[in-house]
mmCIF file of the N, C-alpha and C atoms, coordinates in Angstrom:
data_MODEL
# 
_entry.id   MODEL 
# 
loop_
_atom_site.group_PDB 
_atom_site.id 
_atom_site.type_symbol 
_atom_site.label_atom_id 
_atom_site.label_alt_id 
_atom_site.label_comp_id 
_atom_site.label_asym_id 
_atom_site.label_entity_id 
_atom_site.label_seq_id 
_atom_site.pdbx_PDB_ins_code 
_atom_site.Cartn_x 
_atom_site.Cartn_y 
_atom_site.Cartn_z 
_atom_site.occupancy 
_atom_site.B_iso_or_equiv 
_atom_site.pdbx_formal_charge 
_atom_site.auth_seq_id 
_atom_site.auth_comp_id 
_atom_site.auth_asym_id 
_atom_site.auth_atom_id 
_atom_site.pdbx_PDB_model_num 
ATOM 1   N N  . UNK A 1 1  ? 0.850   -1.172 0.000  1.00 0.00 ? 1  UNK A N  1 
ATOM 2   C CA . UNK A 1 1  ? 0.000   0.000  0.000  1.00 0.00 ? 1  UNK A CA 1 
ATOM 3   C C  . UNK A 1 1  ? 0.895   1.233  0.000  1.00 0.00 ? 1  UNK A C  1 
ATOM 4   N N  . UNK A 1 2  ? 0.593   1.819  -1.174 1.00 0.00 ? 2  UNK A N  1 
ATOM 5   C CA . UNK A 1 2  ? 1.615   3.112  -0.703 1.00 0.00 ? 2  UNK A CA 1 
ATOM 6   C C  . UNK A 1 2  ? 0.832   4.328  -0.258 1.00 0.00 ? 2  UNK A C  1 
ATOM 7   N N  . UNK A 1 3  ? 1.654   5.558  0.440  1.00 0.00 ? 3  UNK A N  1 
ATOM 8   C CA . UNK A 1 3  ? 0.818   6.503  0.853  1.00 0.00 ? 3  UNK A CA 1 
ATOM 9   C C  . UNK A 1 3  ? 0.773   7.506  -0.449 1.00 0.00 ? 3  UNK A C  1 
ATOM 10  N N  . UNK A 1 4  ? -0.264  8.181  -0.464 1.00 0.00 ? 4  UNK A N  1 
ATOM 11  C CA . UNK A 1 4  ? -0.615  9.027  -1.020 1.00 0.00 ? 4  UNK A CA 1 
ATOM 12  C C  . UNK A 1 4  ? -0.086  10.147 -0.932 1.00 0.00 ? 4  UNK A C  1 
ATOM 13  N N  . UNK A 1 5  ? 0.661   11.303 -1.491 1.00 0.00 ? 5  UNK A N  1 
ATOM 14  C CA . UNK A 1 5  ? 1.342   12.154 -1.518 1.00 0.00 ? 5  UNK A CA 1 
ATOM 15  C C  . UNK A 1 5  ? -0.062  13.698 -1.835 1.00 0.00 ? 5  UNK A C  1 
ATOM 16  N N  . UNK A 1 6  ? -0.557  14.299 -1.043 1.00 0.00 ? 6  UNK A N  1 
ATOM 17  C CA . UNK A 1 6  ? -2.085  15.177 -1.136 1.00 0.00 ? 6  UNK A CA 1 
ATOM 18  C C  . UNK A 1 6  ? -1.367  16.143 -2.049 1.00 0.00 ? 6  UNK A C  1 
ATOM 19  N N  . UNK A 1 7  ? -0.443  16.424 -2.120 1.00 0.00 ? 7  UNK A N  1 
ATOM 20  C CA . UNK A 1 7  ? 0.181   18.038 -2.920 1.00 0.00 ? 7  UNK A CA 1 
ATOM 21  C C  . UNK A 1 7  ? -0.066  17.209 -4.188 1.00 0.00 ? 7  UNK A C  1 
ATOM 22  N N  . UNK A 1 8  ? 0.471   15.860 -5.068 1.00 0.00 ? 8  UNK A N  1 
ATOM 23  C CA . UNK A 1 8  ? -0.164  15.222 -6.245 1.00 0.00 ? 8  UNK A CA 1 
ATOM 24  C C  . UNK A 1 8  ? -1.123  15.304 -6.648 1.00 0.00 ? 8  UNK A C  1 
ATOM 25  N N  . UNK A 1 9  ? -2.446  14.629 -5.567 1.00 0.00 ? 9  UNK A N  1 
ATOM 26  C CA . UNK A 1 9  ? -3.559  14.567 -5.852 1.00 0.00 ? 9  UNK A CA 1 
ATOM 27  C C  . UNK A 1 9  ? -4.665  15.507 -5.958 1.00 0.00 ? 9  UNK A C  1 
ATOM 28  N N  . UNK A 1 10 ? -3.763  16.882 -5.221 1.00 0.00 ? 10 UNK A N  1 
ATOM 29  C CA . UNK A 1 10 ? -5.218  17.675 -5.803 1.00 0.00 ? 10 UNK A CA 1 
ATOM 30  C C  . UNK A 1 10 ? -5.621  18.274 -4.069 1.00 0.00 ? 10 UNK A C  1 
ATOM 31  N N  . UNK A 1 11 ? -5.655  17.425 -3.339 1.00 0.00 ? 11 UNK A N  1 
ATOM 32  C CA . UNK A 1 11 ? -5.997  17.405 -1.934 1.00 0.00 ? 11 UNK A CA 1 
ATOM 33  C C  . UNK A 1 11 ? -5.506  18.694 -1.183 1.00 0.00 ? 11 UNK A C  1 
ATOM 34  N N  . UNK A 1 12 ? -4.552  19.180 -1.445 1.00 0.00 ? 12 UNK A N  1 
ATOM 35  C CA . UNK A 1 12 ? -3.940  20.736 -0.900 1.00 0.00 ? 12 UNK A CA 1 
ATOM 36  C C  . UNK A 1 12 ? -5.024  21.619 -0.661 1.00 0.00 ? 12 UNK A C  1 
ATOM 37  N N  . UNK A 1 13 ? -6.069  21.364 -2.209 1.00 0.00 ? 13 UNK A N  1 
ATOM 38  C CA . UNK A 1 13 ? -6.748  22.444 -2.090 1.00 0.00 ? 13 UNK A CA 1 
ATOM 39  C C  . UNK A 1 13 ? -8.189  22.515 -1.232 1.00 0.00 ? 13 UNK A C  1 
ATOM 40  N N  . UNK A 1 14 ? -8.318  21.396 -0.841 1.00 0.00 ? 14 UNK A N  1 
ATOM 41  C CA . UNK A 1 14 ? -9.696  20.706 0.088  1.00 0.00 ? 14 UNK A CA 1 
ATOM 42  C C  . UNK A 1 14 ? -8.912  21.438 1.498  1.00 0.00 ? 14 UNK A C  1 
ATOM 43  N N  . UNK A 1 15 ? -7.683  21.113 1.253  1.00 0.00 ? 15 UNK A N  1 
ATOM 44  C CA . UNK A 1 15 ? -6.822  22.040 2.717  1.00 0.00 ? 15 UNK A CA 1 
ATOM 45  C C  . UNK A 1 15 ? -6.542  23.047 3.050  1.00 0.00 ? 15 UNK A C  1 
ATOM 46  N N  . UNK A 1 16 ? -6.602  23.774 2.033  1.00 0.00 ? 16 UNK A N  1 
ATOM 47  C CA . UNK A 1 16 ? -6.555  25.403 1.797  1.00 0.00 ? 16 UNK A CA 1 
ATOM 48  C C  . UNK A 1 16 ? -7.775  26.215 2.301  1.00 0.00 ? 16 UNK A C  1 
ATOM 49  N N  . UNK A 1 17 ? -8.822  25.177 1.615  1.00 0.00 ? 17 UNK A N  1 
ATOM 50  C CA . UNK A 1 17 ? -10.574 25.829 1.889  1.00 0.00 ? 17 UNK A CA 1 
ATOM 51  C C  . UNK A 1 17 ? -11.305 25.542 3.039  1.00 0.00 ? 17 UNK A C  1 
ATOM 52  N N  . UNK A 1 18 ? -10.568 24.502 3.833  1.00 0.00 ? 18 UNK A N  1 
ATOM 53  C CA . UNK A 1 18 ? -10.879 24.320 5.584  1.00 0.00 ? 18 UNK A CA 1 
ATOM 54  C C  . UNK A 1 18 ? -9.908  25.192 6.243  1.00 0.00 ? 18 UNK A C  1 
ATOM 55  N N  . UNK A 1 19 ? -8.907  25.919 6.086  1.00 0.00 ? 19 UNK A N  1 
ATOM 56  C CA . UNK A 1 19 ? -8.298  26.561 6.503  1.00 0.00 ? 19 UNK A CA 1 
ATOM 57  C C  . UNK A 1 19 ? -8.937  27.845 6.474  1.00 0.00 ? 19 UNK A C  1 
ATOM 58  N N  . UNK A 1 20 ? -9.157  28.845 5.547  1.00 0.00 ? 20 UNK A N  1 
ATOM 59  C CA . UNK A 1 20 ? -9.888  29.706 5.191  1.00 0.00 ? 20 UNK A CA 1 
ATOM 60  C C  . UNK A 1 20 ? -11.476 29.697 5.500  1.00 0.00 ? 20 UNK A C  1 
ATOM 61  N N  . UNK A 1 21 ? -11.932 28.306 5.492  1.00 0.00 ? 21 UNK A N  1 
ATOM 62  C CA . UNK A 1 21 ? -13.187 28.619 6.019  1.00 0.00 ? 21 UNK A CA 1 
ATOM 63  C C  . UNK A 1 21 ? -13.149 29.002 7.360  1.00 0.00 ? 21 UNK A C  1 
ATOM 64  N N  . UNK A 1 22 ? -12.461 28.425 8.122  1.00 0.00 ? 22 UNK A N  1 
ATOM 65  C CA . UNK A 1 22 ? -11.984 28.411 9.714  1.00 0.00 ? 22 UNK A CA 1 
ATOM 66  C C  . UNK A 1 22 ? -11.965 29.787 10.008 1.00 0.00 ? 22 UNK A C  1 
ATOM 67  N N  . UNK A 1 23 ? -11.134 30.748 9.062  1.00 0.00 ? 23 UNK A N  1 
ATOM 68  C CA . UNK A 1 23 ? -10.377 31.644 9.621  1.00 0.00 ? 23 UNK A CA 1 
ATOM 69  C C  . UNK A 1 23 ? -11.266 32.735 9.705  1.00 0.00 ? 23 UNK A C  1 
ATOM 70  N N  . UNK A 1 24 ? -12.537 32.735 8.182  1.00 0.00 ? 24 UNK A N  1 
ATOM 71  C CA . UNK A 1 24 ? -13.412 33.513 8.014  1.00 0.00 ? 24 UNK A CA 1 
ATOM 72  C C  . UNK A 1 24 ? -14.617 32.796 8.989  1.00 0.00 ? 24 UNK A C  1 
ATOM 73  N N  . UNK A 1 25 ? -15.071 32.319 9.483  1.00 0.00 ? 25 UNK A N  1 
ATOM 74  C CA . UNK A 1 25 ? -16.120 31.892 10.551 1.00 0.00 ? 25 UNK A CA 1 
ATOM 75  C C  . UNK A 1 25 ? -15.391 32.709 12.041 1.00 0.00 ? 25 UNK A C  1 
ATOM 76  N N  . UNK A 1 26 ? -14.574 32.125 12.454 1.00 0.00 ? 26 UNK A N  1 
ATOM 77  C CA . UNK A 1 26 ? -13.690 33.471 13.568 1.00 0.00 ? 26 UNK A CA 1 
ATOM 78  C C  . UNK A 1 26 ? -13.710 34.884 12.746 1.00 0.00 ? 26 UNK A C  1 
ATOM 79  N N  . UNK A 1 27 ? -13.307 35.260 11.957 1.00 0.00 ? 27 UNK A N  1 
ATOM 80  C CA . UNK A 1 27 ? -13.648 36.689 11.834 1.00 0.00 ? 27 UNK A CA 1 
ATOM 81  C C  . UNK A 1 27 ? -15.115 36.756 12.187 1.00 0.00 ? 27 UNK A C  1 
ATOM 82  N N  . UNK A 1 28 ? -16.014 36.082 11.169 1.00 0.00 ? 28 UNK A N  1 
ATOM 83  C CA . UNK A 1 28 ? -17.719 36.358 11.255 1.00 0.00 ? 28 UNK A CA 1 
ATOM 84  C C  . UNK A 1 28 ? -17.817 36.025 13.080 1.00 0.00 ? 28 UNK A C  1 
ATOM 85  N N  . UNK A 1 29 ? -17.332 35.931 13.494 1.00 0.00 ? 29 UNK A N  1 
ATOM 86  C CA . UNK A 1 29 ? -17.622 35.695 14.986 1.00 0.00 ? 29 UNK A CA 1 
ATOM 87  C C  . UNK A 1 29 ? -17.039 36.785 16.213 1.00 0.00 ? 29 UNK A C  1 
ATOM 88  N N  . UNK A 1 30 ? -16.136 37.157 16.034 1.00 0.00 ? 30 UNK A N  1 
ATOM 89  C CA . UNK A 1 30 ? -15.348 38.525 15.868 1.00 0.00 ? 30 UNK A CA 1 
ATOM 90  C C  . UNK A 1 30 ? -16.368 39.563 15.718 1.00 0.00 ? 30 UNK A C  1 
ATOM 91  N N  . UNK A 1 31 ? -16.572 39.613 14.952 1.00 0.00 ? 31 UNK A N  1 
ATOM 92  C CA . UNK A 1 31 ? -17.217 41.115 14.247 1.00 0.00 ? 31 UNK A CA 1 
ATOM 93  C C  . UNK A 1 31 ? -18.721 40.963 15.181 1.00 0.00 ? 31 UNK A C  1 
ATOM 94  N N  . UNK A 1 32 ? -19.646 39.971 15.034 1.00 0.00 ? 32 UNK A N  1 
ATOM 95  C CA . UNK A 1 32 ? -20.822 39.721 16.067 1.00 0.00 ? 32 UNK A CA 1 
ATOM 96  C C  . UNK A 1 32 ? -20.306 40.204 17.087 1.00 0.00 ? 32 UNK A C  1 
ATOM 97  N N  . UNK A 1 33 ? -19.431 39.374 17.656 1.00 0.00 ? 33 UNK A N  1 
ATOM 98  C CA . UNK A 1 33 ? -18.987 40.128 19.279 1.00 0.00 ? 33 UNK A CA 1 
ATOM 99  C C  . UNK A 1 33 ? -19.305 41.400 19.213 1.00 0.00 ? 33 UNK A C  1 
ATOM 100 N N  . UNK A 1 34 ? -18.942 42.228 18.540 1.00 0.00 ? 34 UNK A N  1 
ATOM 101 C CA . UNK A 1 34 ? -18.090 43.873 18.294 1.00 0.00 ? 34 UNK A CA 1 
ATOM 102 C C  . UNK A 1 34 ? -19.679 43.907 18.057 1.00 0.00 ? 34 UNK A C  1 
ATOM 103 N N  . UNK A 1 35 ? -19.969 43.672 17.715 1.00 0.00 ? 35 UNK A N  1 
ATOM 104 C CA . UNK A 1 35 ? -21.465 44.546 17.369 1.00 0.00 ? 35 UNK A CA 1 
ATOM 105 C C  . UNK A 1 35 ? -22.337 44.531 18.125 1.00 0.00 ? 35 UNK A C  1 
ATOM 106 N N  . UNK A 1 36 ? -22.669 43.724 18.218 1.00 0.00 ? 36 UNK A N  1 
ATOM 107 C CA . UNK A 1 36 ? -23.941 42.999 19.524 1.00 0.00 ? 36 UNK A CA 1 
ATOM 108 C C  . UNK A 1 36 ? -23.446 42.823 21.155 1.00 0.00 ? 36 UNK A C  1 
ATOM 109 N N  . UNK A 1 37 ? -22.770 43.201 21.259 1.00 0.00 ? 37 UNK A N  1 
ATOM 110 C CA . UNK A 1 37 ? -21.908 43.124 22.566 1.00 0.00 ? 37 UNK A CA 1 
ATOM 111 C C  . UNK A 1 37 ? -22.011 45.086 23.499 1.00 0.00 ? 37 UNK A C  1 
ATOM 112 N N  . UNK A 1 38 ? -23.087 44.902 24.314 1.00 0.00 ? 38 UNK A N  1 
ATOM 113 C CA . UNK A 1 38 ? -23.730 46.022 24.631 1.00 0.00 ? 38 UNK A CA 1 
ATOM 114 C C  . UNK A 1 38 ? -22.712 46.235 26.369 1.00 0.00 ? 38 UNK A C  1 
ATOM 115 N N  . UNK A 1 39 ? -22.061 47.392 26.318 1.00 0.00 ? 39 UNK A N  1 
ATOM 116 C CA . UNK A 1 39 ? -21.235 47.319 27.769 1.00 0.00 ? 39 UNK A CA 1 
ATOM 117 C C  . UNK A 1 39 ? -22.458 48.403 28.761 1.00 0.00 ? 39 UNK A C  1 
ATOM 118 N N  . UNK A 1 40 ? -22.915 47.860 29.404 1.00 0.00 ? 40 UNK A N  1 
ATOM 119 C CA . UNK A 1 40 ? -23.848 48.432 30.731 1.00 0.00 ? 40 UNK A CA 1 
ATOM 120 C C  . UNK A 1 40 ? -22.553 49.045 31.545 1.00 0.00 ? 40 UNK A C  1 
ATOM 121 N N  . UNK A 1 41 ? -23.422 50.061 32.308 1.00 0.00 ? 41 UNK A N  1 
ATOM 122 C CA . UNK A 1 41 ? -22.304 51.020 32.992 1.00 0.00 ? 41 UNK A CA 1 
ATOM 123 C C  . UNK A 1 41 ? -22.422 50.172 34.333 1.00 0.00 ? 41 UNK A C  1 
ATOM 124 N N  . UNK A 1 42 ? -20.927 50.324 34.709 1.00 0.00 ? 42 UNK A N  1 
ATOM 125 C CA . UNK A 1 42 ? -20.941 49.158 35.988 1.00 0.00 ? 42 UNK A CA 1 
ATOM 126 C C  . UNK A 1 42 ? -20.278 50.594 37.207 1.00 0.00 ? 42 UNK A C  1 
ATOM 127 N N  . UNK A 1 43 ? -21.135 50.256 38.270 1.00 0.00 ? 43 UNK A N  1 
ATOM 128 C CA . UNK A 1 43 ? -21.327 50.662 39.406 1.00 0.00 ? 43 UNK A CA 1 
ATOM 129 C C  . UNK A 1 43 ? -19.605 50.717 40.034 1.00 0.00 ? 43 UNK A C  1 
ATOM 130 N N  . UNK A 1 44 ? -19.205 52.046 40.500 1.00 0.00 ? 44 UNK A N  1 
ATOM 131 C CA . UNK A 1 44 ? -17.754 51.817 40.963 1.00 0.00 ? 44 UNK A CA 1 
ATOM 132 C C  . UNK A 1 44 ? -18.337 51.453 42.467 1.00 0.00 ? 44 UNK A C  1 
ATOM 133 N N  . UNK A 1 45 ? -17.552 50.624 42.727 1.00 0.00 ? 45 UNK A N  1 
ATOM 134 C CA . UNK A 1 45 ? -17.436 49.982 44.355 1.00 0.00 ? 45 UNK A CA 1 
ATOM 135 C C  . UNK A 1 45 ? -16.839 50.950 45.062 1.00 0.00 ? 45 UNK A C  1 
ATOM 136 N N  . UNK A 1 46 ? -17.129 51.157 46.652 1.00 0.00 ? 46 UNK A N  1 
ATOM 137 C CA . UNK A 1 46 ? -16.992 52.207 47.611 1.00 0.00 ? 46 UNK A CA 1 
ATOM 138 C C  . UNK A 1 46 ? -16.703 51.212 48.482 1.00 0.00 ? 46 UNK A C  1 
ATOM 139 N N  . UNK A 1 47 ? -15.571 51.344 49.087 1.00 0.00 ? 47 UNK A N  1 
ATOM 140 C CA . UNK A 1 47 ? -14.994 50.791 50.512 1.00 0.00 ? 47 UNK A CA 1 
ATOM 141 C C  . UNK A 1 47 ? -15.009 51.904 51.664 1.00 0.00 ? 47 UNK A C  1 
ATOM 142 N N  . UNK A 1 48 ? -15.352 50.938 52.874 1.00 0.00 ? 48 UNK A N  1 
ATOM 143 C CA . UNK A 1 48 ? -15.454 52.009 54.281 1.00 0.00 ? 48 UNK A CA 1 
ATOM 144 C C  . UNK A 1 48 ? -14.227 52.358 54.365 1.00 0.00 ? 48 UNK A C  1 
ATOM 145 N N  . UNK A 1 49 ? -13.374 53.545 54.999 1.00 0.00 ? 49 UNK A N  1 
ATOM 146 C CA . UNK A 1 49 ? -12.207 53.990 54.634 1.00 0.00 ? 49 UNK A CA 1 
ATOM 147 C C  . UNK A 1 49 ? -11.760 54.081 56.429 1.00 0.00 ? 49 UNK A C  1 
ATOM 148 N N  . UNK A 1 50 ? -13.244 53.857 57.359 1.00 0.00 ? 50 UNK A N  1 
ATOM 149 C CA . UNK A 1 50 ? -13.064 53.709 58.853 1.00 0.00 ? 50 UNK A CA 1 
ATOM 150 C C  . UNK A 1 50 ? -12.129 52.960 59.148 1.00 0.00 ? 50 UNK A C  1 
ATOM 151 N N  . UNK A 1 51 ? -11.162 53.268 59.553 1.00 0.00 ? 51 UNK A N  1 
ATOM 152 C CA . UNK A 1 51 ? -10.049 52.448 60.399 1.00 0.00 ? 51 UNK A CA 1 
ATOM 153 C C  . UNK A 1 51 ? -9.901  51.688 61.745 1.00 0.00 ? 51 UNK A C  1 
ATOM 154 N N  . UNK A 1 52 ? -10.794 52.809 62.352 1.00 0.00 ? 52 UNK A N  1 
ATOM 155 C CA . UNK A 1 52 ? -11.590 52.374 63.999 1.00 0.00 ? 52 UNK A CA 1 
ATOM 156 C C  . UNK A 1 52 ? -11.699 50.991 64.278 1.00 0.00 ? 52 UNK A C  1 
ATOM 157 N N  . UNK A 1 53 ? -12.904 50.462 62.854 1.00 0.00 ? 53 UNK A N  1 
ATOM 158 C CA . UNK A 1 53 ? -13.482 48.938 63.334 1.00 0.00 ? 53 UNK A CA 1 
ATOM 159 C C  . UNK A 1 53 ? -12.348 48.049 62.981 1.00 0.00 ? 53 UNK A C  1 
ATOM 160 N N  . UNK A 1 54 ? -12.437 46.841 63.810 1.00 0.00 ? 54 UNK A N  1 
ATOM 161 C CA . UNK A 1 54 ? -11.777 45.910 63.518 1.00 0.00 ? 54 UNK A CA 1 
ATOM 162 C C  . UNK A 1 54 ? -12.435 44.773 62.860 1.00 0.00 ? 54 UNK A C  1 
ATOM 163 N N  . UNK A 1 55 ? -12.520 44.205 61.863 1.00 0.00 ? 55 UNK A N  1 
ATOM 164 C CA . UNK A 1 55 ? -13.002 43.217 61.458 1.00 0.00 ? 55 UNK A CA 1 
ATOM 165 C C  . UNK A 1 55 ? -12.415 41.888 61.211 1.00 0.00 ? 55 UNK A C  1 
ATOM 166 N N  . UNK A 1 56 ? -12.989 41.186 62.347 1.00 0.00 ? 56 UNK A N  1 
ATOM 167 C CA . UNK A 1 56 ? -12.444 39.492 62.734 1.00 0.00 ? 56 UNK A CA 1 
ATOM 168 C C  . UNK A 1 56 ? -13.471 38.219 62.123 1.00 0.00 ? 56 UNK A C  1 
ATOM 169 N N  . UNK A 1 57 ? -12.504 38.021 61.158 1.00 0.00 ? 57 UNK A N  1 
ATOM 170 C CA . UNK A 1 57 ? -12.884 36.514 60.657 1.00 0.00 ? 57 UNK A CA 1 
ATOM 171 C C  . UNK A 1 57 ? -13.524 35.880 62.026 1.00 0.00 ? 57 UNK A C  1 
ATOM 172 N N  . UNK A 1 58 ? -14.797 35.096 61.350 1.00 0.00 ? 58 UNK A N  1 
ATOM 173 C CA . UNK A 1 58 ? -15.633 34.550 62.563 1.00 0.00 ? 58 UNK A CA 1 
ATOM 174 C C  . UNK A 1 58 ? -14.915 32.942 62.690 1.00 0.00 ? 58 UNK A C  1 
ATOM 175 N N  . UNK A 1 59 ? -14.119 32.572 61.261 1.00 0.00 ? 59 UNK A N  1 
ATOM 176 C CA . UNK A 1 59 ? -13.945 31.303 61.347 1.00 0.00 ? 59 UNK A CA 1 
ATOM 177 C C  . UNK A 1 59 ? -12.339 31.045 62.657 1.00 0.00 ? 59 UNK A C  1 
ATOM 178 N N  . UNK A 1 60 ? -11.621 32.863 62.351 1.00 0.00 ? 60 UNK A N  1 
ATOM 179 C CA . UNK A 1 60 ? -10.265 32.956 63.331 1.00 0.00 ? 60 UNK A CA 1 
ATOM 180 C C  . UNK A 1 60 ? -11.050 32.991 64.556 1.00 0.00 ? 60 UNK A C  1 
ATOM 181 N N  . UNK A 1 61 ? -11.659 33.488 64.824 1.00 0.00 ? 61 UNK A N  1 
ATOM 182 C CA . UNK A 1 61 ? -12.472 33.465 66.664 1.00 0.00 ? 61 UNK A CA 1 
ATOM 183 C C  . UNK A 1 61 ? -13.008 32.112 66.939 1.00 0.00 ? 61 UNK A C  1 
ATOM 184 N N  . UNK A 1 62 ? -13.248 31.247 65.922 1.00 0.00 ? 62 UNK A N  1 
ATOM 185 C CA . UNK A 1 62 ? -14.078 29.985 66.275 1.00 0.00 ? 62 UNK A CA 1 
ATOM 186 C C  . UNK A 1 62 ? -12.824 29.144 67.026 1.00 0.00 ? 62 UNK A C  1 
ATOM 187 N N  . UNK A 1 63 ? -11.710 28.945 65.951 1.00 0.00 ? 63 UNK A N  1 
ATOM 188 C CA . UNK A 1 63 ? -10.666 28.524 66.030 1.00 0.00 ? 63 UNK A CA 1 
ATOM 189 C C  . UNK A 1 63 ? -9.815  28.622 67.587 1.00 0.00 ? 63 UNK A C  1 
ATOM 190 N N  . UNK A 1 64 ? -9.998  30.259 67.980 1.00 0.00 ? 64 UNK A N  1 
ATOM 191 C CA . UNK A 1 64 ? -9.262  30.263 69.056 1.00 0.00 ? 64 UNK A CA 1 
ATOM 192 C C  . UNK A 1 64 ? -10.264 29.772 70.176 1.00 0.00 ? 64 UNK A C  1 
ATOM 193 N N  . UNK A 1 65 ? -11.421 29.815 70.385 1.00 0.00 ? 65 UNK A N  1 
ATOM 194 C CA . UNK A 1 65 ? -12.251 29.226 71.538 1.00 0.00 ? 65 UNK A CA 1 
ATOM 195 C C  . UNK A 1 65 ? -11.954 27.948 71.183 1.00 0.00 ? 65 UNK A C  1 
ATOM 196 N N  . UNK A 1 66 ? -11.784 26.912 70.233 1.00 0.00 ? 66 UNK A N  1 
ATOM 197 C CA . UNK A 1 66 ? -11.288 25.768 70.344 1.00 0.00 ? 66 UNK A CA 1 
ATOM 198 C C  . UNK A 1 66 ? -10.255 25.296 70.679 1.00 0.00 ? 66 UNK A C  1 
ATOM 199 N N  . UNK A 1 67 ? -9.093  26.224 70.308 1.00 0.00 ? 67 UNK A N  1 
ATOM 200 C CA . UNK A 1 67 ? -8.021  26.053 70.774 1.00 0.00 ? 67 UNK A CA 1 
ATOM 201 C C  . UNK A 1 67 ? -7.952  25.885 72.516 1.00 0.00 ? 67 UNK A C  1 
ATOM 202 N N  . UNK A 1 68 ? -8.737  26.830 72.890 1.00 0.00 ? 68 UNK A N  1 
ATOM 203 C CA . UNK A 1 68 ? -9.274  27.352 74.796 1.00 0.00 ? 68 UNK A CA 1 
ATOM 204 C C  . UNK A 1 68 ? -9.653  26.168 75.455 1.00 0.00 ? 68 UNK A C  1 
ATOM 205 N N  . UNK A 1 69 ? -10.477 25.464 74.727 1.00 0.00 ? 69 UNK A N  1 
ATOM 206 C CA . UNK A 1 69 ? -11.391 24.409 75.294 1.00 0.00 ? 69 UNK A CA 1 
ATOM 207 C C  . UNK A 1 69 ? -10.089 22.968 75.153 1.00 0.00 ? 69 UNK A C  1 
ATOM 208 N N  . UNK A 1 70 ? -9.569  22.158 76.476 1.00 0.00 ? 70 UNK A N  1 
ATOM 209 C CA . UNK A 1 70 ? -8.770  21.109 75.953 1.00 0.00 ? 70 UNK A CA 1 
ATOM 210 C C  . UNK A 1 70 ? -10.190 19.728 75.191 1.00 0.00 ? 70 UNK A C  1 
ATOM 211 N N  . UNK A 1 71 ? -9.463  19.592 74.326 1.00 0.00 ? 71 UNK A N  1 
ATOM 212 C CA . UNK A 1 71 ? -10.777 18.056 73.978 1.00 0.00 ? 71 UNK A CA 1 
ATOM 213 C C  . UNK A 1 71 ? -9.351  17.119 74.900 1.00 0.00 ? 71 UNK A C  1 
ATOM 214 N N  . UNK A 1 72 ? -8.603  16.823 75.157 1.00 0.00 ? 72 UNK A N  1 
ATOM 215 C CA . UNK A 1 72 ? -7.894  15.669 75.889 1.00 0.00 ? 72 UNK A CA 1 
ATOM 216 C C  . UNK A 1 72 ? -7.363  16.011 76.950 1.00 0.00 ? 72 UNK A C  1 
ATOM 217 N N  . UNK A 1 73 ? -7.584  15.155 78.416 1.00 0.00 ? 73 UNK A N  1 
ATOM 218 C CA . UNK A 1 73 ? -7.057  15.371 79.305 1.00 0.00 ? 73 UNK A CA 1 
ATOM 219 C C  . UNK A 1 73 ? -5.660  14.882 79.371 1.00 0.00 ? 73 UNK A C  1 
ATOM 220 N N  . UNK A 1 74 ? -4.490  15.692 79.968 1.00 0.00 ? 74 UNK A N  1 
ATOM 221 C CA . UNK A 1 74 ? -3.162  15.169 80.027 1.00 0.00 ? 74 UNK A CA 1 
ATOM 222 C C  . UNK A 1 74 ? -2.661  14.838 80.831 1.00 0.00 ? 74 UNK A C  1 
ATOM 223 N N  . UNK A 1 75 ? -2.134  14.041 81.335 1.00 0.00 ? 75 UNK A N  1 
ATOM 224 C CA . UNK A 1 75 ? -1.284  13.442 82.437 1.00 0.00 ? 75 UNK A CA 1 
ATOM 225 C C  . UNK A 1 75 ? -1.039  14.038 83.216 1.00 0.00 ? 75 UNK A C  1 
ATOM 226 N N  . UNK A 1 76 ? -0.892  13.972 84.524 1.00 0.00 ? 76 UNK A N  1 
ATOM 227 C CA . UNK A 1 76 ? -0.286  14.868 85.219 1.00 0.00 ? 76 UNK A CA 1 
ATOM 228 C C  . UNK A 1 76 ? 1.175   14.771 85.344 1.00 0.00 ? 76 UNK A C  1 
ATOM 229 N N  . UNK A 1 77 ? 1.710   13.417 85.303 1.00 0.00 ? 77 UNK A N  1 
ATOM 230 C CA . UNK A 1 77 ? 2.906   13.229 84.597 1.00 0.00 ? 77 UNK A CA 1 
ATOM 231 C C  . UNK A 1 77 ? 3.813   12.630 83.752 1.00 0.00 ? 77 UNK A C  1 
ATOM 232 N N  . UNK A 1 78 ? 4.277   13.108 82.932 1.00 0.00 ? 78 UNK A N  1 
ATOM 233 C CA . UNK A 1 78 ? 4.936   12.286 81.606 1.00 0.00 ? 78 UNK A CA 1 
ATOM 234 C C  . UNK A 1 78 ? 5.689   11.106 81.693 1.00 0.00 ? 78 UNK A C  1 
ATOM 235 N N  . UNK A 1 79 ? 5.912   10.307 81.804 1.00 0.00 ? 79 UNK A N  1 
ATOM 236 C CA . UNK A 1 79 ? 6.456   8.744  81.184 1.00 0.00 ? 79 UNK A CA 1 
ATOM 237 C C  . UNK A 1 79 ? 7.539   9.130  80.286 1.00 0.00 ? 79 UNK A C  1 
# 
């Protein structure tokens, strides 16, 4: 069986026109974006600029009352 050599047969050009179709479907897809693609005005975000409060992770406070509480009693003396 031998292989077929596509630049002989003609086949280049079946390769040329999936290439180009490709390239023009991304443009046509491209250009939709750009057109139909409506930007809504987005709201600027405002941060409290108060320095005063302190704000503590509830999961860091959980943590340290667990830490507080022993779950195991320890020896009174080590071995």
């Amino acid at each position: 069986m031998k292989i077929q050599n596509p630049f002989e047969d003609g086949h280049i050009k079946n390769y040329v026109l999936l290439y180009a179709s490709v390239v023009v479907i991304m443009i046509l897809f491209f250009i939709a974006t750009t057109l139909f693609h409506d930007v809504s005005s987005v709201e600027a975000k405002v941060f409290s600029e108060d320095k005063n409060t302190l704000h503590v992770d509830k999961r860091e406070v959980s943590l340290e009352q667990n830490s507080s509480e022993m779950r195991f009693k320890l020896l009174e003396r080590s071995y």
